[in-house]
C-alpha positions as a Markdown table, in Angstrom:
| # | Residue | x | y | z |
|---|---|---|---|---|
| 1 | Unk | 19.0 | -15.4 | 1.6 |
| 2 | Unk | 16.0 | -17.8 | 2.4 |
| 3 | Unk | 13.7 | -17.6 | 5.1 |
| 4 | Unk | 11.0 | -20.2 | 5.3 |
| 5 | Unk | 8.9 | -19.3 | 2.3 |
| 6 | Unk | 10.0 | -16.1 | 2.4 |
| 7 | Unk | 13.4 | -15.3 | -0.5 |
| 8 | Unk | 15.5 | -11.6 | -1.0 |
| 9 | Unk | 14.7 | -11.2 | -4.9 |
| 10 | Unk | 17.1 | -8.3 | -4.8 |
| 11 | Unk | 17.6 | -5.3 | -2.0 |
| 12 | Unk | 13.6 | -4.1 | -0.9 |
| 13 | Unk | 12.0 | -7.2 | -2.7 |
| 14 | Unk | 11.0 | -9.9 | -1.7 |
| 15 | Unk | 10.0 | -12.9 | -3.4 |
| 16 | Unk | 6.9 | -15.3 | -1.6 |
| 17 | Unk | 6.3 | -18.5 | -2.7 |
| 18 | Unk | 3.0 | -20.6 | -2.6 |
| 19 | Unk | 1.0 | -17.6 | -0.8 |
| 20 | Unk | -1.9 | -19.6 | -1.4 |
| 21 | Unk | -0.5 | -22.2 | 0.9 |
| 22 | Unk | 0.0 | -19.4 | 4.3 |
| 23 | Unk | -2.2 | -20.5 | 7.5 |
| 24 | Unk | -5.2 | -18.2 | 7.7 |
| 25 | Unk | -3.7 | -16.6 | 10.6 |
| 26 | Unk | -0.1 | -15.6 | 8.3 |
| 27 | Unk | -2.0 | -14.6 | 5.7 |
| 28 | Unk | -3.9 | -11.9 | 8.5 |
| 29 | Unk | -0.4 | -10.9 | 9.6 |
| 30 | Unk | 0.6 | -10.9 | 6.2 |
| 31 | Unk | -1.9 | -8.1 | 4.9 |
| 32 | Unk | -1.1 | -6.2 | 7.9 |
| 33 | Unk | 2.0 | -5.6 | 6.9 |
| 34 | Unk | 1.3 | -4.8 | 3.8 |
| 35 | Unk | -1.2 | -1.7 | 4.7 |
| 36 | Unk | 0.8 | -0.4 | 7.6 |
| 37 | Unk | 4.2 | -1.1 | 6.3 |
| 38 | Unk | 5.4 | -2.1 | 9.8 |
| 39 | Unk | 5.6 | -5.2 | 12.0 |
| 40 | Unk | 6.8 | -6.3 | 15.4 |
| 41 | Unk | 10.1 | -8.9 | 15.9 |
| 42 | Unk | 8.6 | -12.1 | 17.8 |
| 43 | Unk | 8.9 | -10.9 | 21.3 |
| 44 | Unk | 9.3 | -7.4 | 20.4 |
| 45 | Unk | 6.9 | -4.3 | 21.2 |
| 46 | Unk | 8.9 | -2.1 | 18.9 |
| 47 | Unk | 7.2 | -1.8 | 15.3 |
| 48 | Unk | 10.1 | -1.9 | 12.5 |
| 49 | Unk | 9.3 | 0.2 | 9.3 |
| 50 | Unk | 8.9 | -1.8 | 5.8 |
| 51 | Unk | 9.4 | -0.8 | 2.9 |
| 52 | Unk | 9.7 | -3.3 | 0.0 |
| 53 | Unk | 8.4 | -4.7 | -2.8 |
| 54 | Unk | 6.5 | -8.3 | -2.4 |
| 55 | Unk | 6.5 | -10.5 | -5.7 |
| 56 | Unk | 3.8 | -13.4 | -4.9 |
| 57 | Unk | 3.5 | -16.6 | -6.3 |
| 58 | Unk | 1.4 | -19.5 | -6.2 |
| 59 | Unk | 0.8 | -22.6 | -8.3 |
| 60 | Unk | -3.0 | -22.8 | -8.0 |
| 61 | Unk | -5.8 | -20.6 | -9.5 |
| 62 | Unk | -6.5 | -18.2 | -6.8 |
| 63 | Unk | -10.1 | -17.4 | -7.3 |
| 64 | Unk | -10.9 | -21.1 | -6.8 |
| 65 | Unk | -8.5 | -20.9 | -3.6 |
| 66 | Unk | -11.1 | -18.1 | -2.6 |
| 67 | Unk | -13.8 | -19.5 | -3.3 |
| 68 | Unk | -12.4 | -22.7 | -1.6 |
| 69 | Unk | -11.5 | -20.3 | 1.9 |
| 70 | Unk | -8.0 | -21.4 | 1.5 |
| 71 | Unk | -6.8 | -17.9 | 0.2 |
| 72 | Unk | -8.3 | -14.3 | 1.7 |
| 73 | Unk | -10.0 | -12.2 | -0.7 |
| 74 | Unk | -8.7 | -9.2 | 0.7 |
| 75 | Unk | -5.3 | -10.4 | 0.8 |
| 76 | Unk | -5.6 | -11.0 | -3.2 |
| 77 | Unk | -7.0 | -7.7 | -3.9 |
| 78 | Unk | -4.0 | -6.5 | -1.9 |
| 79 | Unk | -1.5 | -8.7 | -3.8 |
| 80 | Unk | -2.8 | -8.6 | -6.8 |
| 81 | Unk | -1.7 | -5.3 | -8.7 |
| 82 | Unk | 0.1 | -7.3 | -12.0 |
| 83 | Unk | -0.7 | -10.6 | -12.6 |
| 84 | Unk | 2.2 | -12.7 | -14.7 |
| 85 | Unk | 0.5 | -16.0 | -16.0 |
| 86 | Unk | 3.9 | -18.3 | -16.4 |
| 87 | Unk | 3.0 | -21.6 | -18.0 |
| 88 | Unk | 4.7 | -24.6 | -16.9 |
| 89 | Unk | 7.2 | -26.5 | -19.0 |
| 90 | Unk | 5.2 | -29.1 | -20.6 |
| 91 | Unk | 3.6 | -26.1 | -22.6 |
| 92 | Unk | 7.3 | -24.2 | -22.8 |
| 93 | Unk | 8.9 | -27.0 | -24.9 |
| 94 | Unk | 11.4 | -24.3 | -26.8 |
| 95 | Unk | 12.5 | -22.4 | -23.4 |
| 96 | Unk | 13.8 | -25.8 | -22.2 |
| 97 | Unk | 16.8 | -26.0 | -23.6 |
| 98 | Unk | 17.7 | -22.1 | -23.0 |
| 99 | Unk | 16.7 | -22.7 | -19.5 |
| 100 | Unk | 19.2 | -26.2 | -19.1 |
| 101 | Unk | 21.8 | -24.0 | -20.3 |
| 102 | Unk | 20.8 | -20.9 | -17.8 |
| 103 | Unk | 20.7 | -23.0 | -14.7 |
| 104 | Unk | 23.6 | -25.4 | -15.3 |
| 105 | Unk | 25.9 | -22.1 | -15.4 |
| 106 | Unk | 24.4 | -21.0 | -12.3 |
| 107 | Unk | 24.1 | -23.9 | -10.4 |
| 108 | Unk | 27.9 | -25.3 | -11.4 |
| 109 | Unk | 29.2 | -21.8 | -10.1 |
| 110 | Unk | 27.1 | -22.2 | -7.2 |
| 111 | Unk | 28.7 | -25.4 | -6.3 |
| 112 | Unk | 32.1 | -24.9 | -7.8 |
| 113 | Unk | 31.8 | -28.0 | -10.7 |
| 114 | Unk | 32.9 | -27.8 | -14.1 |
| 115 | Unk | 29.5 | -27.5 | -16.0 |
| 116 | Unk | 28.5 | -30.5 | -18.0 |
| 117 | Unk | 28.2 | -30.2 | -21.8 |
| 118 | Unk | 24.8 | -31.7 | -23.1 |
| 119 | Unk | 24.6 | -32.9 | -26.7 |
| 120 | Unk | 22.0 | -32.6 | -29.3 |
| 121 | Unk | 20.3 | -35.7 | -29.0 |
| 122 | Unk | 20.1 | -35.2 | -25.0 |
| 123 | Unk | 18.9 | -31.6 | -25.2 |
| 124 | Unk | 15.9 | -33.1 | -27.6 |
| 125 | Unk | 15.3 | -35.9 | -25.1 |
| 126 | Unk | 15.3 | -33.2 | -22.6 |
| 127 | Unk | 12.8 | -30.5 | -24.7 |
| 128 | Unk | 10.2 | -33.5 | -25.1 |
| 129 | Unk | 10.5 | -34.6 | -21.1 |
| 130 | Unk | 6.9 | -34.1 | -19.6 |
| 131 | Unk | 8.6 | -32.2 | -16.1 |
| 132 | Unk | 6.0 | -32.8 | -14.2 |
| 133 | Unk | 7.9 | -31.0 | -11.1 |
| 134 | Unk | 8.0 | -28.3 | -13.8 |
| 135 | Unk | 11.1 | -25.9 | -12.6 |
| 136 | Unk | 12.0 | -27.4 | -9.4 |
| 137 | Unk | 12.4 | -30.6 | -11.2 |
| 138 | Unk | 14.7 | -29.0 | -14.2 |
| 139 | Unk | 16.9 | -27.3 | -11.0 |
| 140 | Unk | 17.1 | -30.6 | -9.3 |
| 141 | Unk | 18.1 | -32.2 | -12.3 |
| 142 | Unk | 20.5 | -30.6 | -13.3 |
| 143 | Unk | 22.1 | -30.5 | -10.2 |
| 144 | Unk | 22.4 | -34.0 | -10.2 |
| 145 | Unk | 23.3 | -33.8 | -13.5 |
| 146 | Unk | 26.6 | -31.6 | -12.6 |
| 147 | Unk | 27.6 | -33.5 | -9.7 |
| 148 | Unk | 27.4 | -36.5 | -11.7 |
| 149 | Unk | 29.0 | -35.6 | -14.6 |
| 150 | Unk | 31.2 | -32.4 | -14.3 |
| 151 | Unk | 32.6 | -31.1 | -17.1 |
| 152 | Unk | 32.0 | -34.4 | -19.3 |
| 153 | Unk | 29.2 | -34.9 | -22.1 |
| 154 | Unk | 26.0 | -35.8 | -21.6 |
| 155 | Unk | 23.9 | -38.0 | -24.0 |
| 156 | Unk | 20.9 | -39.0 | -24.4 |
| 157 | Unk | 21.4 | -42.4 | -22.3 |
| 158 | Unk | 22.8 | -40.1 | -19.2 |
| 159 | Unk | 19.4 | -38.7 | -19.4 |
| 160 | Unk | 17.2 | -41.4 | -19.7 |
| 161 | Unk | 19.0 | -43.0 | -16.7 |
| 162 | Unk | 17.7 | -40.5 | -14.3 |
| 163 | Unk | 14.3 | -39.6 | -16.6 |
| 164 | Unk | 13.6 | -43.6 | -15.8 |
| 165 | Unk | 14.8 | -43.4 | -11.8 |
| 166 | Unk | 12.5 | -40.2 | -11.5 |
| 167 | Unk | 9.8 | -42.0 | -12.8 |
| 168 | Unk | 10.1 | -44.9 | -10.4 |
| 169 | Unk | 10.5 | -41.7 | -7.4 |
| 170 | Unk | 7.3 | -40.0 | -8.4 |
| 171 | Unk | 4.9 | -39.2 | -5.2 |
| 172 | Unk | 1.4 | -39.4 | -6.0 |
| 173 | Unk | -0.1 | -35.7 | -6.0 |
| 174 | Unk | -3.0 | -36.7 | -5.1 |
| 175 | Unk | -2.2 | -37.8 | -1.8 |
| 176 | Unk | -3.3 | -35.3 | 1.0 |
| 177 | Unk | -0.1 | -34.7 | 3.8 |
| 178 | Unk | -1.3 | -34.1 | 7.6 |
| 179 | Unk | -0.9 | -30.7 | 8.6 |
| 180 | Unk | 1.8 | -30.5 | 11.4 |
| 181 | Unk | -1.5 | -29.8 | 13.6 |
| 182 | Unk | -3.1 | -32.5 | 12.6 |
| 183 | Unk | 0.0 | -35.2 | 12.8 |
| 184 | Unk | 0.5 | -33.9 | 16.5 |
| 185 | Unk | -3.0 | -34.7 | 17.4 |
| 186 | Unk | -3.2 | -37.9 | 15.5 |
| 187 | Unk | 0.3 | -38.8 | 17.7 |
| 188 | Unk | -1.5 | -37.6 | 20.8 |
């Protein structure tokens, strides 16, 4: 189940994403965990025993987030026992297709649709997609690709329909969000 950033991979793991994103002060709490193996319930005195296995991940280069103060160097030396370098899409252009097929299974039985069939031609048009969401974008994708089309075939012109209207969706990465802090004293 998911909890804020925090997903069960399986029983005693757990799966963090975009560590390099925690507050300063969850990233504090964070390593304390992970040397005692114990933490306190909000409100709670009691410490609970932990004992898992955290898989972290993060989408930015975390000696620069170091360097940077965004990330604690303590917290990555704690973290960082095997490092997995996963390439985004763009550079996966043959694991495209295998992972289309992967997640529209999954995600049909998820939501109980009839899986939609993807010819050739649309599986090409798919491999050579830039997916600049990388694999958030693929999952969302083909979401909308099975509620839209369950169980029928998909060409090429079903997928440059929503290739062209997630184009014309794109938000600028380079613009910087408020913090929740900062919005609340910019509203103040």
């Amino acid at each position: 189940h998911r909890v804020g950033r925090f997903e069960m991979a399986d029983k005693g793991s757990i799966f963090l994403d975009e560590v390099g994103e925690l507050p300063e002060g969850q990233q504090v709490k964070l390593l304390q965990v992970l040397q005692e193996n114990r933490f306190e319930r909000v409100g709670d005195s009691r410490p609970i025993d932990a004992n898992f296995r955290l898989i972290a991940a993060t989408n930015r280069d975390p000696i620069k987030s170091i360097q940077e103060g965004k990330l604690r160097n303590d917290l990555y030396y704690r973290l960082n026992i095997i490092q997995i370098h996963v390439p985004p899409l763009r550079e996966r252009e043959g694991d495209i297709p295998l992972l289309i097929e992967q997640v529209t299974l999954t995600e049909s039985d998820q939501i109980n649709q009839p899986a939609p069939r993807y010819t050739q031609q649309a599986l090409d048009l798919l491999n050579s997609y830039h997916w600049p969401g990388n694999v958030r974008e693929l999952k969302n994708f083909v979401k909308r690709m099975i509620i839209l089309n369950p169980g029928k075939k998909v060409g090429p012109s079903d997928i440059e329909k929503m290739i062209e209207l997630e184009g014309q969706t794109q938000v600028k990465n380079d613009i910087k969000m408020p913090t929740l802090a900062e919005s609340e004293r910019n509203y103040i």
